[in-house]
C-alpha positions, 0 to 999 in steps of 0.5 A: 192917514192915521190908524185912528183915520183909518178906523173911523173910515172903516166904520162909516164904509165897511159897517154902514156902507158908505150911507149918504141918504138917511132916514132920521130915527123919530117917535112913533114914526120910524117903527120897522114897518115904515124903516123897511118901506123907506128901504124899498125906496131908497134909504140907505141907513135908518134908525130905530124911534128914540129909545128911553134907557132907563124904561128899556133896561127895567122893563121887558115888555117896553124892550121888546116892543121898542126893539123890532128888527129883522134880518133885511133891516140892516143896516141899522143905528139904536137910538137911546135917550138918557141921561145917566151913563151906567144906564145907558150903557146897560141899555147899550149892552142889551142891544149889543146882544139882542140884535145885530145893529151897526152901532148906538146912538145917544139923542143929544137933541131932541128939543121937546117939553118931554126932553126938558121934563125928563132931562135928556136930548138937547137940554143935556147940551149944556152939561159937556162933563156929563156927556162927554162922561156918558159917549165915553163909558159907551164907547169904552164898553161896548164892541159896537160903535157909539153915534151922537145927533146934536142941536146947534148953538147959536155961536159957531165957534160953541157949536164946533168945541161941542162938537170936539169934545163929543169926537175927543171921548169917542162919538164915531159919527155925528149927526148936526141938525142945523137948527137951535134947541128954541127952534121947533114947532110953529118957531122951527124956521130953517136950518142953517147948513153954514153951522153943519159944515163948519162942524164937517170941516173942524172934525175927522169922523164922519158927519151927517146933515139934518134938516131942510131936506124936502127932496131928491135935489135938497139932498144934493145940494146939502151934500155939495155945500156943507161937504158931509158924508150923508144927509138925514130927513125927518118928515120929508121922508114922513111926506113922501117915502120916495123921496130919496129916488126922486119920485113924486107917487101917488098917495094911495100908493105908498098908503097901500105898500105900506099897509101891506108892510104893517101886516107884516111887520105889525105896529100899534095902530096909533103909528099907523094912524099918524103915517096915513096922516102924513102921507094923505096930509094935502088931500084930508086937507079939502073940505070935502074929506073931512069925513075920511080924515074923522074915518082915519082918526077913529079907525082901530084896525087895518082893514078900516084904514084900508076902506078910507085909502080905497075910497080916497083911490076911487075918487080921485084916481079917475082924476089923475088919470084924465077922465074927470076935470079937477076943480081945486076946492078951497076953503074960506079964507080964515079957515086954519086949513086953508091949501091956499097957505101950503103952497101946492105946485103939484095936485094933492092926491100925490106925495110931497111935503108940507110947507111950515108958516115962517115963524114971523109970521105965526107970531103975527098969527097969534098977535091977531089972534090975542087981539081978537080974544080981547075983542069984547065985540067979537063972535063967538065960535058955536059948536053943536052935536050930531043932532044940531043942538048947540052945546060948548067947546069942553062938551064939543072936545068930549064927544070928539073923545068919546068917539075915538073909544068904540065899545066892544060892540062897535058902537060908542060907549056912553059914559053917563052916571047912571051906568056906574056901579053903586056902592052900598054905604058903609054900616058905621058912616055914609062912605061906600063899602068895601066889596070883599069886607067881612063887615060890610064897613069902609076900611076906615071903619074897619080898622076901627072896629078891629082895633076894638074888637080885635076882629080880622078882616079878609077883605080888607087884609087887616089881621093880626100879628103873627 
């Protein structure tokens, strides 16, 4: 074994302790509160939300935000999004002494339109002088390690030259999600591990697999097969933060502890929101539920979060426990939230992951679905409002709206054009006048009238040259 060997073995077992089960880093997912829930449960190593460089070099409140840590947080990766290297290594030095995480890494893979639009993650992929330019001045510049999380091509052997060239200009680890970049959404499919161990075995860094992981027995299985060092999940992990000990808990469980967690360690709400949904996914999925799921969705604070886990605790616990008969409830055949589709082995009420449709079989979903649109007998979907008058789909989704924006009095605001202020119109024409004008004129109008009458405005800020 080689120094360079050595260095790299030292990194993975001296500064992150030998991690085998990774929580992956995720937008608006992995903020602190859930890293240090995963924590508790299991997770050896966890990684901050994407980061974009550019917002957090320029933007203090952004930084300080995107950046929330704590001494019991540890170990922990920073990722970072970007695409220009001077940036991102301003990015990576502001890390390097604003927290004591274990190393940066760069999102060579995220396959979403954001990712396209602002051109980073897995639409870098094809551009290897610009990356190996980017992991190469991090890895020069900084004093703590450089990391990378990439997409597979659909040719192996790309994959494993990819996967070279970002070890050759000094990735000290690399994270394979065994997936393509057109693979995401309802076309995700399966990940394939023959890709992540073929990169494992063509590398001397230390490699982490992601995707496919749904339990304790996943984990351990992709270790066995693809021979990596550590195995990463996304939402599996977000289904049920136990995971890694192999448990199955209760929904309202986790839901409490990590309530408890964001009191603590506190997070914007629509984070919250989004985990709730996860964990009690199965169980909002009951037509019976509906009102909790519309409760999460337009709650604002901890305590209405914490009202619709209890209720949901009340209910259903005396059913887990034995004291009431469960009868599995159903919706109707072509309703898109049919359980009968998701595969439950196990009762809702308990955490475990949820089952994507194959992607042959959305696509056949949506051939039907175009058939029906073009149907000229079909049926038209009604929508109506809470007093039963039938109203259309853009009124129905602005009510919906409306309701997720509770007014300062806790009731819902009305936006109707008899609330808006008047303007009274200008002296000159009919446009609204200017609040502050000293004329009571548009501002087009009042540079006129200085331009004439050589007439300053405070209002409008139009002065002379001084």
């Amino acid at each position: 074994m080689n120094k360079d060997e050595a260095k790299e073995r030292d990194f993975y077992r001296d500064i992150l302790g030998s991690p085998k089960f990774v929580v992956a880093p995720m937008v608006d997912q992995s903020e602190l509160a859930w890293r240090m829930l995963s924590r508790l449960h299991g997770a050896h190593l966890c990684y901050t939300p994407m980061i974009h460089s550019c917002l957090f070099v320029n933007d203090p409140k952004y930084r300080k935000d995107s950046l929330q840590t704590c001494t019991e947080d540890k170990p922990l990766i920073v990722q970072f999004c970007g695409n220009d290297p001077k940036v991102l290594l301003q990015a990576g030095l502001l890390v390097q002494d604003l927290c004591d995480c274990a190393a940066i890494d760069i999102n060579l893979g995220c396959p979403q339109a954001i990712a396209r639009k602002g051109h980073y993650g897995a639409f870098l992929q094809d551009e290897w002088d610009l990356i190996s330019d980017i992991v190469s001045t991090l890895s020069k510049n900084l004093r703590i390690p450089v990391t990378c999380k990439i997409r597979i091509f659909e040719d192996m052997q790309k994959t494993i030259r990819y996967a070279q060239m970002l070890e050759r200009s000094g990735c000290k680890l690399l994270t394979v999600h065994g997936r393509t970049r057109e693979m995401k959404g309802p076309l995700t499919g399966l990940a394939d591990w023959k890709y992540v161990k073929a990169v494992r075995e063509n590398l001397k860094i230390p490699v982490f697999s992601n995707g496919n992981i749904q339990s304790l027995e996943d984990v351990l299985r992709c270790l066995e097969e693809t021979g990596v060092q550590g195995v990463m999940t996304a939402e599996g992990n977000l289904y049920n933060p136990a995971l890694f000990e192999g448990r199955i808990p209760l929904t309202w469980e986790m839901c409490k502890e990590y309530l408890d967690l964001v009191e603590k360690y506190p997070c914007p709400s629509s984070f919250t929101r989004g985990h709730l949904f996860k964990i009690l996914h199965h169980l909002l999925a009951l037509p019976s539920n509906d009102s909790y799921r519309s409760r999460i969705a337009t709650g604002q604070n901890l305590s209405d979060f914490r009202r619709v886990v209890e209720e949901l605790q009340e209910k259903y616990e005396p059913v887990h426990e034995g004291l009431v008969q469960y009868n599995p409830e159903f919706p109707s055949a072509d309703s898109e939230k049919s359980i009968e589709t998701c595969n439950l082995s196990l009762p809702p009420w308990l955490c475990q992951s949820y089952i994507r449709m194959p992607p042959e079989e959305h696509k056949q979903k949506l051939e039907e679905a175009q058939r029906r649109a073009e149907d000229p007998n079909r049926e038209k979907r009604l929508f109506y409002d809470v007093d039963g008058n039938e109203i259309s789909r853009k009124k129905m989704k602005k009510l919906r709206r409306i309701s997720r924006r509770p007014g300062k009095d806790g009731k819902i605001q009305q936006h109707d054009r008899s609330s808006r202020k008047s303007f009274d119109p200008c002296i000159i024409c009919k446009n609204p006048v200017g609040l502050r004008c000293t004329f009571s004129m548009c501002k087009p109008c009042c540079r006129n009238y200085f331009f004439e009458n050589n007439k300053e405005c405070e209002g409008h800020k139009i002065f002379k040259k001084r």
